[in-house]
C-alpha positions as CSV (number, residue, x, y, z in Angstrom):
1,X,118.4,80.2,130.4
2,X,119.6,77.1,132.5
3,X,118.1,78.7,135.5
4,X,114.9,79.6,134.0
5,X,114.5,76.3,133.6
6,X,115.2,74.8,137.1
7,X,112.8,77.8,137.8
8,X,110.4,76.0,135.7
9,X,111.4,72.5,137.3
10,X,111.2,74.0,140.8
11,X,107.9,75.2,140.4
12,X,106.5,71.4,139.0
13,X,107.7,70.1,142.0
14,X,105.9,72.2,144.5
15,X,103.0,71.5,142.0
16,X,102.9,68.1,142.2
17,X,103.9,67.6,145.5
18,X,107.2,65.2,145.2
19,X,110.1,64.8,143.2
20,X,109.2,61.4,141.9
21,X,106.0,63.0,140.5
22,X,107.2,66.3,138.9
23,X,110.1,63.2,137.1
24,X,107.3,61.2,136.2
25,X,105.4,64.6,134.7
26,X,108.8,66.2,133.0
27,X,110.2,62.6,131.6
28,X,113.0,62.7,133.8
29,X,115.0,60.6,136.9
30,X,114.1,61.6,140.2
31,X,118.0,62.2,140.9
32,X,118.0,63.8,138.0
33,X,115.4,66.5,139.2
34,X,116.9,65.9,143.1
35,X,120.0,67.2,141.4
36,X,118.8,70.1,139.3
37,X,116.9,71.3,142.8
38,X,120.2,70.7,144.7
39,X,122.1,73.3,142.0
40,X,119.6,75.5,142.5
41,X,119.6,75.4,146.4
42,X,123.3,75.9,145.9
43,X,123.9,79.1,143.7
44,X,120.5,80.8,145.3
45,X,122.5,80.2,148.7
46,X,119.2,79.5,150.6
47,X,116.8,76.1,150.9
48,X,113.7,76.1,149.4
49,X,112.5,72.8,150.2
50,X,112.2,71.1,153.9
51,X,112.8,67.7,152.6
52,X,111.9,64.3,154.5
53,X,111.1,60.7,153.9
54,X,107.4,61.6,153.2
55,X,106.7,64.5,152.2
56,X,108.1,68.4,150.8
57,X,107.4,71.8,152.0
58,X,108.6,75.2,151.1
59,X,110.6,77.3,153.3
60,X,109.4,80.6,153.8
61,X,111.6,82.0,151.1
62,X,111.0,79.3,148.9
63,X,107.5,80.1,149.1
64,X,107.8,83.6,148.2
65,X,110.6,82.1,145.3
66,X,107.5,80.1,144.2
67,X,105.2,82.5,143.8
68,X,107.7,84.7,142.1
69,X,108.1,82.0,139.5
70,X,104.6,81.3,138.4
71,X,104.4,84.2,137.4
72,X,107.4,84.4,135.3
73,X,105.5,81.0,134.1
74,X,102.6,82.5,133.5
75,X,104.1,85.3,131.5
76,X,106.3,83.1,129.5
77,X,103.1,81.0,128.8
78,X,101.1,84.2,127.4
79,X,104.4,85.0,125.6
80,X,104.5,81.9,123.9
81,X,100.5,82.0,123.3
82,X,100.7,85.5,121.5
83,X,103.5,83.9,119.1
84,X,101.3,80.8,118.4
85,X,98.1,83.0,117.9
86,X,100.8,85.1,115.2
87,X,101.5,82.0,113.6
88,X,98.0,80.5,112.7
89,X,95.7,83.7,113.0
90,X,96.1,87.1,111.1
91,X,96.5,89.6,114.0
92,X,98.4,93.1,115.1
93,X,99.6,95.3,111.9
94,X,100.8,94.2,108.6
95,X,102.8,96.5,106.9
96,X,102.4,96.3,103.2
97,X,104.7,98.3,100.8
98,X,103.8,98.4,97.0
99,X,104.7,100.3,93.9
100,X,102.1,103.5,93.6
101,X,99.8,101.9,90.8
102,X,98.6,99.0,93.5
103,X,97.2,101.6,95.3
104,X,93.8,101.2,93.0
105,X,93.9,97.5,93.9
106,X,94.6,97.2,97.8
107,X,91.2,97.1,98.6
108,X,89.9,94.5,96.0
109,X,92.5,91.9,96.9
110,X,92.7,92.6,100.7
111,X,89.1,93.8,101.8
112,X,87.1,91.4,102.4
113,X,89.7,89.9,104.8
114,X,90.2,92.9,106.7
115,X,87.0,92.9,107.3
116,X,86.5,89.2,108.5
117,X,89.7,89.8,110.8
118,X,89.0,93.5,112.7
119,X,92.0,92.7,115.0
120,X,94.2,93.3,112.3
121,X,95.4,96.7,110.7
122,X,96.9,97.8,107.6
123,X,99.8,100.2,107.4
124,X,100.3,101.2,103.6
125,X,103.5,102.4,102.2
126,X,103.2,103.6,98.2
127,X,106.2,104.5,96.2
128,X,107.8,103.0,93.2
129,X,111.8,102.5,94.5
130,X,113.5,100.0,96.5
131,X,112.6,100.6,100.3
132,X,115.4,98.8,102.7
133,X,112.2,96.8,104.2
134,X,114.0,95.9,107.5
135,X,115.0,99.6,108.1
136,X,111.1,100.8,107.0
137,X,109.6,98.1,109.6
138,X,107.7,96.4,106.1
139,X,106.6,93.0,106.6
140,X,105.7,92.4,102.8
141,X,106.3,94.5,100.1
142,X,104.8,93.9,96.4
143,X,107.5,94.2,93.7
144,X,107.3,93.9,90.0
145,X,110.0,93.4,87.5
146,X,113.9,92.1,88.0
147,X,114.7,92.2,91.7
148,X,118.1,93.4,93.1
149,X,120.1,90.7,95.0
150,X,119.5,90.7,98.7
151,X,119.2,88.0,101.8
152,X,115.3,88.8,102.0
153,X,113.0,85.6,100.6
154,X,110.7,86.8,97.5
155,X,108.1,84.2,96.1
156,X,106.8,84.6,92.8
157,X,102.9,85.5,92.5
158,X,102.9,84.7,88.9
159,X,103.6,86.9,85.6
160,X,102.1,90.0,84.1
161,X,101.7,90.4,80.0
162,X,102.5,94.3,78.9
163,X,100.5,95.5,76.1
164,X,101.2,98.4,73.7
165,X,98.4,101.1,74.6
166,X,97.2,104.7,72.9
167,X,94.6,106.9,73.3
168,X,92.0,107.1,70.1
169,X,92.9,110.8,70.0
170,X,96.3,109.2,69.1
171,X,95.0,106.8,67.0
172,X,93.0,109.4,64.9
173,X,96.4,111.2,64.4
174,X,99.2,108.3,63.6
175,X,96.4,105.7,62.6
176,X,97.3,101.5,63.6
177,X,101.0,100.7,63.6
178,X,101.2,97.2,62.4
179,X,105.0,96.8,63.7
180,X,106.6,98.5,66.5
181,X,109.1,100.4,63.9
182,X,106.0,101.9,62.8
183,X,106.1,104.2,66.5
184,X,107.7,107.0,65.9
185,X,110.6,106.6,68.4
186,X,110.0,110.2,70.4
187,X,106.3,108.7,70.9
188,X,107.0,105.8,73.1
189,X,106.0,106.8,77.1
190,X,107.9,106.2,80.3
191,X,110.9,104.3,79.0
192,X,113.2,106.2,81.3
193,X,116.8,105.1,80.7
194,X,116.3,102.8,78.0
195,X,117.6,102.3,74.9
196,X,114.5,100.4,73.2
197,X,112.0,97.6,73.4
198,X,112.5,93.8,72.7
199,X,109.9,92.7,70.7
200,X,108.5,89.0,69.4
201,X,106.2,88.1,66.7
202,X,104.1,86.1,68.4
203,X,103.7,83.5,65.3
204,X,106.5,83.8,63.7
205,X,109.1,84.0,66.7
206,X,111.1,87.0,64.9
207,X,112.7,89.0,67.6
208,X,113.8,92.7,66.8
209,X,114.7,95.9,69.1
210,X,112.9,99.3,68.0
211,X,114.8,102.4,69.3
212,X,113.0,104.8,71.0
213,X,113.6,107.8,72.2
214,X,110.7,109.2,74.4
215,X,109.8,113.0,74.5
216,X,108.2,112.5,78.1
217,X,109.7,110.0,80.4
218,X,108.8,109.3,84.2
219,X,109.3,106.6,86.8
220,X,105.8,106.9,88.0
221,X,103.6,104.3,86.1
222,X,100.0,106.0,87.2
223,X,101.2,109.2,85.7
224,X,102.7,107.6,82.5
225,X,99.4,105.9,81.9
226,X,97.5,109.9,82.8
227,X,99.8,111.1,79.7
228,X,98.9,108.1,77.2
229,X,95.6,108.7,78.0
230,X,96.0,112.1,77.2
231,X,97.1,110.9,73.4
232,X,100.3,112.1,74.4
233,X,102.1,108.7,72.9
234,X,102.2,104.8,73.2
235,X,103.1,103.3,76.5
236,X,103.7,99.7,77.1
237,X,101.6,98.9,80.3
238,X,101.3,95.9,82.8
239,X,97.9,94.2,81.9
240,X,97.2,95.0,85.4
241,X,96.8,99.2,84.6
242,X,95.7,98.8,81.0
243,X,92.9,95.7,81.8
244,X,90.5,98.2,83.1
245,X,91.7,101.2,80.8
246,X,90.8,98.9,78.0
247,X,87.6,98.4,79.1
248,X,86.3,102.0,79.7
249,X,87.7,102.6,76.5
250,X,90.4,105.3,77.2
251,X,93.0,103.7,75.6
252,X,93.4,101.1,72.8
253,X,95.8,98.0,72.7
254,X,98.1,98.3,69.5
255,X,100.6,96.0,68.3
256,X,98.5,92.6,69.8
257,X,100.6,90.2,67.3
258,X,103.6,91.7,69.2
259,X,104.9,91.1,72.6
260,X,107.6,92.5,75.3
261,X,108.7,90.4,77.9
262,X,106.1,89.2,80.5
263,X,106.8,91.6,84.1
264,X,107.2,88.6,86.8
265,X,105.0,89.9,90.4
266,X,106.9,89.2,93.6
267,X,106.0,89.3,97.3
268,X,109.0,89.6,98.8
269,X,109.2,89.5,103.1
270,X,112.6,90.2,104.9
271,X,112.4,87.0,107.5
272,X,113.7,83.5,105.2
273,X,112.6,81.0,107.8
274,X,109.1,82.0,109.0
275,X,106.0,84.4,108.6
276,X,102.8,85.3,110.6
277,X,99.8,84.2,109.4
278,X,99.2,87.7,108.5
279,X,101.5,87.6,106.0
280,X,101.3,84.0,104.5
281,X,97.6,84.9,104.3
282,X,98.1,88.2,102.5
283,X,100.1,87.0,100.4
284,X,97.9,84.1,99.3
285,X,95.9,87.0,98.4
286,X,97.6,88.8,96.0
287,X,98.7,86.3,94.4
288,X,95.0,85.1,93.9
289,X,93.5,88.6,92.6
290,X,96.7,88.9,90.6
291,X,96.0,85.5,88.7
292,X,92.3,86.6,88.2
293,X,93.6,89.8,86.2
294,X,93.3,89.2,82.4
295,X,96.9,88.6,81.0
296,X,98.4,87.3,84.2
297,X,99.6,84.0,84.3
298,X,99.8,82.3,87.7
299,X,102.7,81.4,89.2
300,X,103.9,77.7,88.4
């Protein structure tokens, strides 16, 4: 590293045609760079400078030296250019990792921008586990829930309500629970490993668990929401999947005077101290369509 730099101090002298003017240029002494160009002389073993009272000139190695090092320069130059370009413009290949139910809503949160920045590409990785992002190459991955501890930096995109959703085939066979204990407990959907739900009234603050114990479990929240719709049980479903389930009518909210704890959305990035532009942008954008979903509170 030192010597790149008397290199790069070489290379200003030759450029400016004196030692007192490459100083002047570099905010340093003239000994100071007389010096540097001395030590450099030194453990090279050869002059690269005829030196006199008025003027320089490169020897004929120290021409060839020269030339060697502007284009080190040059490439150090681009090197740093390319990281300054990563820094305020979206550019190369973000990859994105997120839980297999985002797959429906990749394209309205990050479309438009893909399409304003064609220098940039999009590498998807779907799956609802805990992917070691550093050993997967993922720049940003999309988590939902309570995160396991780790050293990678996750900022909060905001919170997601989960509502109590059946079928109306359902419906026309169990009818409208008004209280959760009112689900028969092999009827609940997905809750793989648990032992119940928490519940709150939402006006009276009462706060009560209702065993369950499913018939059908999965991890996989796009199939669990394929079997509710099926009137195969009740499911308790981010806002995000049921929102639009709602609305074509497939499935009906139950319980609405009842809530479960609110799902919190993360982006989470393996680097602490800095990100692209690519990924400070994208994530701007998730966190923006997530906050436009009905039941999802922005972050704070």
């Amino acid at each position: 590293m030192e010597n790149f730099r008397r290199m790069a101090l070489f290379a200003q002298v030759v450029q400016h045609g004196s030692m007192s003017a490459a100083a002047r240029a570099l905010g340093m002494s003239t000994s100071a760079v007389s010096q540097q160009l001395r030590t450099l002389e030194r453990e090279a073993g050869v002059a690269l400078l005829h030196r006199s009272t008025r003027r320089l000139a490169l020897t004929d190695v120290g021409s060839r030296y020269y030339t060697a090092c502007v284009r080190l320069l040059d490439a150090a130059g681009e090197a740093e250019a390319e990281l300054s370009a990563a820094r305020h413009a979206p550019s190369g290949e973000l990859r994105l990792s997120a839980p297999l139910g985002m797959a429906d809503h990749i394209g309205p949160a990050l479309g438009g921008w893909l399409r304003d920045n064609p220098q940039l590409r999009l590498y998807l990785h779907f799956e609802d586990g805990w992917t070691d992002l550093v050993q997967a190459c993922i720049d940003l991955a999309l988590r939902f829930g309570r995160l396991p501890d780790s050293d990678w930096m996750a900022q909060p995109l905001g919170t997601l309500q989960r509502w109590s959703c059946a079928a109306p085939d359902w419906m026309r066979v169990h009818g409208q629970p008004m209280d959760p204990a009112q689900v028969p407990a092999s009827e609940w959907l997905g809750l793989v490993q648990a032992p119940g739900l928490a519940w709150r009234h939402r006006v009276s603050g009462e706060e009560r668990r209702v065993p369950a114990h499913p018939r059908i479990v999965s991890h996989n929240l796009p199939a669990v929401c394929q079997l509710c719709e099926s009137g195969l049980g009740v499911a308790v479903l981010p806002c995000l999947d049921a929102a639009p389930l709602l609305a074509a009518g497939t499935l009906v909210r139950l319980l609405p005077e009842w809530e479960v704890a609110a799902l919190p959305a993360w982006a989470v990035s393996p680097h602490r101290q800095t990100q692209p532009a690519k990924v400070r942008q994208a994530i701007a954008l998730l966190g923006d369509y997530l906050g436009r979903i009905p039941g999802t509170a922005a972050k704070a």
